[in-house]
C-alpha positions as CSV (number, residue, x, y, z in Angstrom):
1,X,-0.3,43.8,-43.1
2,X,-3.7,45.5,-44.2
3,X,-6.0,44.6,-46.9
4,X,-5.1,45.7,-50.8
5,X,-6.0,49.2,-52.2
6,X,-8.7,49.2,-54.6
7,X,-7.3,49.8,-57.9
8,X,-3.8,51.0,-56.3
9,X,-0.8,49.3,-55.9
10,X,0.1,49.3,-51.8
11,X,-1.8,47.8,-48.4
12,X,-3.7,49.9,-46.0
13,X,-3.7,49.9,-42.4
14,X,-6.5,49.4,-40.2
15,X,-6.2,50.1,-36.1
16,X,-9.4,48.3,-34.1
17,X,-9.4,49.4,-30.7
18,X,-10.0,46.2,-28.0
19,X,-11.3,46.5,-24.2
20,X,-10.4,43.7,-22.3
21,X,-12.4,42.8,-19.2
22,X,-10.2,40.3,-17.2
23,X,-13.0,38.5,-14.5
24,X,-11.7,39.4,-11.3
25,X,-14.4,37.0,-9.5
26,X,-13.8,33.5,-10.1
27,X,-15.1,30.5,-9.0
28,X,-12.6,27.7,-7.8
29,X,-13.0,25.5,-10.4
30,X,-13.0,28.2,-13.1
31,X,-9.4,29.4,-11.7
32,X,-8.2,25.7,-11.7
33,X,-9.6,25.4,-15.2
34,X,-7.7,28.4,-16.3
35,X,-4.4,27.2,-14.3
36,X,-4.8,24.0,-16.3
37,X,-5.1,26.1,-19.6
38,X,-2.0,28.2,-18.8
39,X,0.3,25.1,-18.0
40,X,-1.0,23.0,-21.5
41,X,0.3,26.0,-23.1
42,X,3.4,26.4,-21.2
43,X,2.4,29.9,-19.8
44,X,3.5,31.2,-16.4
45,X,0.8,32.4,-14.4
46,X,1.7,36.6,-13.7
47,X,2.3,38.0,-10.8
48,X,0.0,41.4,-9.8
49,X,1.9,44.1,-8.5
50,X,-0.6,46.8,-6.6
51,X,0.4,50.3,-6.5
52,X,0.7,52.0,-2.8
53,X,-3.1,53.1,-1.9
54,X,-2.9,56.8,-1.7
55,X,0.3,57.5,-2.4
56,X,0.4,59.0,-5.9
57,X,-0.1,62.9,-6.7
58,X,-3.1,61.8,-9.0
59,X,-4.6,60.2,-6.0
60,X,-3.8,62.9,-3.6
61,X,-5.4,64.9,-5.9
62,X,-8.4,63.3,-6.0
63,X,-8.7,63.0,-2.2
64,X,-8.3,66.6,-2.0
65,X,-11.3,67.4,-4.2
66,X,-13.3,64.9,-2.8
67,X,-12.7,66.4,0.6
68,X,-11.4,62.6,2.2
């Protein structure tokens, strides 16, 4: 739900774009701290699925260009 028009009847919608930057380099006690976190709240921790390396046409691609 946006923020009121000025001086019109009606809401307006504002989009803000949000990176996100997950650490991928954590200490042991800063992964057992965020464990912790994820069972207080009664979150599951996810499970990573990796793609194939090399085996999509994009990556193909890319190999090709880059002469590998």
């Amino acid at each position: 739900r946006g923020v009121g028009k000025l001086q019109r009847t009606g809401r307006g919608d504002l989009y803000v774009p949000v990176d996100v930057l997950p650490p991928t380099d954590l200490a042991d006690e800063q992964r057992r701290l965020l464990d912790e976190l994820a069972r207080l709240r009664g979150e599951e921790r996810p499970q990573a699925r990796l793609a194939p390396l090399g085996g999509g046409v994009f990556a193909r691609l890319r190999d090709a260009i880059k002469g590998r």
